[in-house]
C-alpha beads as a LAMMPS data file, in Angstrom:
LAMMPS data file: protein, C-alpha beads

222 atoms
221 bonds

1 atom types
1 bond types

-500.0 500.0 xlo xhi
-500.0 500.0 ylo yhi
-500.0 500.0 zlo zhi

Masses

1 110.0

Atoms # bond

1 1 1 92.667 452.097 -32.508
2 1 1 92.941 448.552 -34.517
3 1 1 95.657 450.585 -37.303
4 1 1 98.451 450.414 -34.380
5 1 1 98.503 446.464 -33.886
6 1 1 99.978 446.158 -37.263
7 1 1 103.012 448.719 -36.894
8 1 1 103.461 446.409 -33.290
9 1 1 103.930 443.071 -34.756
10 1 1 106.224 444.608 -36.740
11 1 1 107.988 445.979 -34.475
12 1 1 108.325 442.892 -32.768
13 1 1 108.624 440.784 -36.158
14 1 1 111.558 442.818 -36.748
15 1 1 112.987 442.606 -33.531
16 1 1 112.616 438.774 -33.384
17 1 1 114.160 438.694 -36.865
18 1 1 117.179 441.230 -36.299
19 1 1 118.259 439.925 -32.369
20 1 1 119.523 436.611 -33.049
21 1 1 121.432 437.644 -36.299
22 1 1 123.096 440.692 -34.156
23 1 1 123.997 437.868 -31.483
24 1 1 125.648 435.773 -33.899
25 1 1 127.864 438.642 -36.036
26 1 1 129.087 439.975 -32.829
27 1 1 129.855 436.474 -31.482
28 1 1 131.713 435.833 -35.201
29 1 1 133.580 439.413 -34.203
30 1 1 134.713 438.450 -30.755
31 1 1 135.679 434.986 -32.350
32 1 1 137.274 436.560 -35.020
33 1 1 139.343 438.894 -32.726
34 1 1 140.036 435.803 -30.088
35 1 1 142.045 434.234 -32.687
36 1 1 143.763 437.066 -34.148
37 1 1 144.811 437.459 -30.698
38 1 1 145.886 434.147 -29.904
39 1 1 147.735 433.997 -33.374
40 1 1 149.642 437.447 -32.666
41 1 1 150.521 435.508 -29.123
42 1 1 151.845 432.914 -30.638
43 1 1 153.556 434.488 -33.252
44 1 1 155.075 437.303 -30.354
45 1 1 156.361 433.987 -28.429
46 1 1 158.079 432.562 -31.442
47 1 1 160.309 435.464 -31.781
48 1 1 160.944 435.313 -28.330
49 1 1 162.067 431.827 -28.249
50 1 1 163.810 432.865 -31.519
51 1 1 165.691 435.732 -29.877
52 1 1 166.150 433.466 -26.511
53 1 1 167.952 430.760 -28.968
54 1 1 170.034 433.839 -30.603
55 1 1 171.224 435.041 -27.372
56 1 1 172.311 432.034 -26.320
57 1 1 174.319 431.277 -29.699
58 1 1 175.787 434.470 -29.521
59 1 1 176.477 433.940 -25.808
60 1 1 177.947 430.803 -26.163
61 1 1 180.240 432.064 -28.946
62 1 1 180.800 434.729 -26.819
63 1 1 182.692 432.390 -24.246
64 1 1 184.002 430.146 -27.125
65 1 1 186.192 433.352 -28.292
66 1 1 187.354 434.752 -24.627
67 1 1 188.505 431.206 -24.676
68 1 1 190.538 431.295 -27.565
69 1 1 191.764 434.648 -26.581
70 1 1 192.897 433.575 -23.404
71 1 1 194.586 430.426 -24.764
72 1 1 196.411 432.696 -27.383
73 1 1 197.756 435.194 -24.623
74 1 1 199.213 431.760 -22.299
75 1 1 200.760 430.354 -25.315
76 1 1 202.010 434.182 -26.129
77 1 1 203.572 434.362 -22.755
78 1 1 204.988 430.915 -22.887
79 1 1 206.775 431.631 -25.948
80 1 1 207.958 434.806 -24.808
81 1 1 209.294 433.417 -21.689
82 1 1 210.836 430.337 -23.713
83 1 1 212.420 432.614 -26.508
84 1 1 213.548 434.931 -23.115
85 1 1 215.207 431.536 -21.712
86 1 1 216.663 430.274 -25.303
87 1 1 218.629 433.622 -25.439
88 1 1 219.723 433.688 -21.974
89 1 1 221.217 430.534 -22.508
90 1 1 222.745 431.697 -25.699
91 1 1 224.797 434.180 -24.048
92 1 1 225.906 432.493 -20.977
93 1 1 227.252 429.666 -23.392
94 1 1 229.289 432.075 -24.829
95 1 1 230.511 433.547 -21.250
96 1 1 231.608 429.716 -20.397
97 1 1 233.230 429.245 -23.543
98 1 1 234.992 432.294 -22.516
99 1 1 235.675 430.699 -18.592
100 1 1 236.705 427.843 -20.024
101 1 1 239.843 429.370 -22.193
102 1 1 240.710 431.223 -18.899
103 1 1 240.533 428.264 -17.222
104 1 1 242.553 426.503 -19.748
105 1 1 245.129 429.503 -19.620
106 1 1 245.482 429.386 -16.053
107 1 1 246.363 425.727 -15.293
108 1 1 248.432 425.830 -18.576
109 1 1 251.379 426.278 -16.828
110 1 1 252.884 426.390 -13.681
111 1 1 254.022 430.474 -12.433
112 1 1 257.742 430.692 -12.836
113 1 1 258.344 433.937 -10.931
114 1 1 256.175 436.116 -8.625
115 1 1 254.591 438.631 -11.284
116 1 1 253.368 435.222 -13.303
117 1 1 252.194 434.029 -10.319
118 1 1 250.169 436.755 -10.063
119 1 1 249.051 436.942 -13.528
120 1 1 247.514 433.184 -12.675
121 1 1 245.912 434.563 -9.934
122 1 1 244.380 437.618 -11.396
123 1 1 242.829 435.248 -14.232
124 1 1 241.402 432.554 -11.598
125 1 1 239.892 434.777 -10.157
126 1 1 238.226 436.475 -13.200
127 1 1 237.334 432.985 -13.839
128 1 1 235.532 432.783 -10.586
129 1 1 234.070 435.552 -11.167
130 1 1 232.445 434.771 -14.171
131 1 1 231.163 431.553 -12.721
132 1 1 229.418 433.173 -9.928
133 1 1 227.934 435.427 -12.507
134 1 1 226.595 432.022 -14.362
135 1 1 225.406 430.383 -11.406
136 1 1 223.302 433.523 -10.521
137 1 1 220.936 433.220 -13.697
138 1 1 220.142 429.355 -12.261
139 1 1 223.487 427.546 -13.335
140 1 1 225.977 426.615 -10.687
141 1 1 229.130 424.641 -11.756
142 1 1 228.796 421.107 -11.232
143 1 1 230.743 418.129 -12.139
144 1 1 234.254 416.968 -9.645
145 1 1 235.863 414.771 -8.886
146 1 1 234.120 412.565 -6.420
147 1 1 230.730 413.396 -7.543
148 1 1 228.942 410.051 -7.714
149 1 1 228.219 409.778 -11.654
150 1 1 224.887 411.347 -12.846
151 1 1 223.680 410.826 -16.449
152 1 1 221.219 413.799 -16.002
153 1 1 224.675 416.298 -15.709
154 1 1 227.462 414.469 -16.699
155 1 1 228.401 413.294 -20.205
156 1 1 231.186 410.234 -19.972
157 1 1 234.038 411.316 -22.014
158 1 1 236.284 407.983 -20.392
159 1 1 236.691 405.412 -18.018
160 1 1 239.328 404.608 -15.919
161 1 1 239.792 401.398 -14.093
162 1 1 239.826 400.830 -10.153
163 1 1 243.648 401.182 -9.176
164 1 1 244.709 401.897 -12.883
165 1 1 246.370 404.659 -14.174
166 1 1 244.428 406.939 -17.316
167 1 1 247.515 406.245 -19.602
168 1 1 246.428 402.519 -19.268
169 1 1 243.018 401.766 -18.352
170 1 1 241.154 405.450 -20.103
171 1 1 238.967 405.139 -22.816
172 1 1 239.400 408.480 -24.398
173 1 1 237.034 409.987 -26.325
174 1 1 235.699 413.691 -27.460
175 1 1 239.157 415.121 -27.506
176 1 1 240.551 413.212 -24.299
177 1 1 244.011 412.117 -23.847
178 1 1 244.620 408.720 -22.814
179 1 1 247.600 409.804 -21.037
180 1 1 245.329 412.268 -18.732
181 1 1 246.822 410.895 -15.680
182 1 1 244.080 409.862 -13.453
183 1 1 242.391 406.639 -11.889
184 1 1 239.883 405.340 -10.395
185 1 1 239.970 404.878 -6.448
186 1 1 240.690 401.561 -5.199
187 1 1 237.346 400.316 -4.109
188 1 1 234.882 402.019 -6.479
189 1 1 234.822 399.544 -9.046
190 1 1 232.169 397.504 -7.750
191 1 1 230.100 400.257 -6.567
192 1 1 227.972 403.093 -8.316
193 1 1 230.448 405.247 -10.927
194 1 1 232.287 407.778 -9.790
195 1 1 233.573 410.793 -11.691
196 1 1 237.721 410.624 -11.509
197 1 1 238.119 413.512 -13.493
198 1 1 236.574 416.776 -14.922
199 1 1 237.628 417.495 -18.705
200 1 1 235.157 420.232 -18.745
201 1 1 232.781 421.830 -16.669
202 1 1 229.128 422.038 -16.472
203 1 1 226.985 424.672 -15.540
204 1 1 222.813 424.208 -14.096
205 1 1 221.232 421.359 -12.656
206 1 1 218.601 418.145 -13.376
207 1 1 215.871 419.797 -13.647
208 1 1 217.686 423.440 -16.034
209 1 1 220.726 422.079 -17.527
210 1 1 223.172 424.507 -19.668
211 1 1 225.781 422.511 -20.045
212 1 1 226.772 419.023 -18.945
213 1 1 230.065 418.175 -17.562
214 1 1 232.373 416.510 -19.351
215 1 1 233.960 413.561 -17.251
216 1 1 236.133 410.429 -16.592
217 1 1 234.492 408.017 -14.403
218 1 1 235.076 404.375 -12.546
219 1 1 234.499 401.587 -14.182
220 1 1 232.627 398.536 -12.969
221 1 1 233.780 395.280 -12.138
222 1 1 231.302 393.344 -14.051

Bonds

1 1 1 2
2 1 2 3
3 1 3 4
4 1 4 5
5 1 5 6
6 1 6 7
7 1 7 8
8 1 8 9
9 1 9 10
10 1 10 11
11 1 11 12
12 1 12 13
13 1 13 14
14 1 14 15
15 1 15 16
16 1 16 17
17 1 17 18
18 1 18 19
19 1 19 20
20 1 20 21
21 1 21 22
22 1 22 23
23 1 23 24
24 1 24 25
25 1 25 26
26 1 26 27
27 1 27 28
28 1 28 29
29 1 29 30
30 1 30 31
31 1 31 32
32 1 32 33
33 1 33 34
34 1 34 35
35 1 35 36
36 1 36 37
37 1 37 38
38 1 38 39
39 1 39 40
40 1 40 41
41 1 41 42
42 1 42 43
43 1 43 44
44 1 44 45
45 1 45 46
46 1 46 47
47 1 47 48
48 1 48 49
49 1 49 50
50 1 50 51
51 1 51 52
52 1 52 53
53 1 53 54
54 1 54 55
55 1 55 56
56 1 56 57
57 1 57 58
58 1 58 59
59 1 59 60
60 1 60 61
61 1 61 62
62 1 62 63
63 1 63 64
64 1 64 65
65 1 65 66
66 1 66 67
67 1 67 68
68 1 68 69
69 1 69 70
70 1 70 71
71 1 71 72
72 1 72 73
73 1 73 74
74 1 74 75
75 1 75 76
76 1 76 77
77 1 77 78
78 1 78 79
79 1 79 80
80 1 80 81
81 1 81 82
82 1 82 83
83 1 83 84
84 1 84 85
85 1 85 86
86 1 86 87
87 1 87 88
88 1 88 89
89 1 89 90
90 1 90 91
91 1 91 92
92 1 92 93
93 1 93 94
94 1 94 95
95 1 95 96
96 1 96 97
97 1 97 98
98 1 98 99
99 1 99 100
100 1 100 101
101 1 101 102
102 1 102 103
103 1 103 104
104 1 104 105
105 1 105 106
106 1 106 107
107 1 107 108
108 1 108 109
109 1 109 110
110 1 110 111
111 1 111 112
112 1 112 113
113 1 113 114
114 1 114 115
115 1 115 116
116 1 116 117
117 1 117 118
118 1 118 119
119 1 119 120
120 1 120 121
121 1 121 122
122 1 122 123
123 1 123 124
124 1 124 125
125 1 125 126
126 1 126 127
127 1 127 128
128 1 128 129
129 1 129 130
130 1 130 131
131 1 131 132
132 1 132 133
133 1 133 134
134 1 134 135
135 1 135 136
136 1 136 137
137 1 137 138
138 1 138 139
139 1 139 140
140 1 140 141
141 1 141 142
142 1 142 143
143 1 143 144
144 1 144 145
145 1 145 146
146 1 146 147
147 1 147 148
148 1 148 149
149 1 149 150
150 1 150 151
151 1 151 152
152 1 152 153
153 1 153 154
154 1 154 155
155 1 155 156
156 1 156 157
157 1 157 158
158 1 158 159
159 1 159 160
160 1 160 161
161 1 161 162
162 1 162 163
163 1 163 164
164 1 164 165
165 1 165 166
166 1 166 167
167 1 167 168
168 1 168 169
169 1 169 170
170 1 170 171
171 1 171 172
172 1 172 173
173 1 173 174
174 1 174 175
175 1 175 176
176 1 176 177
177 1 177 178
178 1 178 179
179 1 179 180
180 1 180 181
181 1 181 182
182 1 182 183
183 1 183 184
184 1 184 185
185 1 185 186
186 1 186 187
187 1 187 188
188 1 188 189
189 1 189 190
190 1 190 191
191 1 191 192
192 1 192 193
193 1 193 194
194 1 194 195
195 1 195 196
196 1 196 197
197 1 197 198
198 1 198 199
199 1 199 200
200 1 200 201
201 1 201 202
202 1 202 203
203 1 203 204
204 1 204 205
205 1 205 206
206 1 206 207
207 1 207 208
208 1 208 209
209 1 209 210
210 1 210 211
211 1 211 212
212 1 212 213
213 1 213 214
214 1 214 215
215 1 215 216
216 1 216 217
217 1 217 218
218 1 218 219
219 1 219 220
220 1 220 221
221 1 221 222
């Protein structure tokens, strides 16, 4: 009866001696796995902000090169459209330099019989022609006699005095003959220039200029 009080203090010896020990490895476990937790958290948002911060650079370079590839194509099509204008221009200098010898050839001299007279004609009017052709790519004829004197289209080739004749009062330059026969209207002198005559014509405007005219105009009475 006595022989079982041993084996129960025992017991309870070793239950008092193995509870709190249990208590404190499993607390060290939970611990233990808290922080592994909270490291692999950390850790996992690291390479999240990482990635975030990657996207964003590769985003941002992203926009950066449709940027530059949008740039490229303008400044493609404005070169296109420039090189298209430079060659247009190319040609219809050549198709004025043509109008201008049939120009020349028609006013060269008067017709002397009917058939020459016609002759003139036919070649005015290929001249006209032609200049309607030029004027409808964006370069109408300008520059006559009249026209009050615009640096932006004309280009002075002489002057001519109010009331005085081109064989005395021109200043010829660029292939102008002093005797060219014209003069400035009485009156103009003291007003703005005015073109008195047309050596050569001009084709476009201010703002898309081929050619400028080539012109006499008033001078002023300083």
């Amino acid at each position: 009866m006595f022989d079982s009080f041993p084996a129960t203090s025992v017991s309870a010896t070793s239950a008092s001696s193995i509870g709190p020990h249990s208590t404190e490895v499993n607390s060290t476990e939970v611990n233990s796995t808290m922080h592994t937790s909270m490291t692999t958290s950390s850790d996992q948002q690291r390479q999240v902000a990482d990635l975030e911060r990657r996207l964003e650079m590769a985003e941002d370079q992203w926009r950066r090169s449709a940027a530059d590839l949008d740039n490229l194509r303008k400044r493609f099509r404005r070169e296109v459209v420039r090189e298209q204008r430079n060659e247009r221009e190319r040609v219809l200098l050549t198709i004025v330099s043509v109008l201008d010898d049939l120009e020349r050839a028609a006013a060269a001299e008067p017709a002397a019989d009917g058939i020459q007279q016609r002759f003139v004609e036919g070649i005015e009017s290929i001249a006209r022609n032609a200049a309607l052709k030029v004027e409808g790519f964006g370069y109408p004829r300008v520059g006559a006699v009249g026209d009050v004197f615009d640096p932006r289209i004309h280009e002075v080739v002489g002057t001519a005095s109010a009331g005085v004749s081109a064989s005395a009062g021109v200043s010829a330059s660029a292939g102008v003959s002093a005797s060219a026969g014209v003069s400035a209207p009485a009156g103009d002198a003291t007003t703005t220039p005015r073109v008195v005559a047309v050596t050569q014509s001009g084709y476009g405007t201010a703002e898309q200029l081929l050619r400028p005219a080539s012109v006499i105009v008033s001078e002023r009475d300083d």
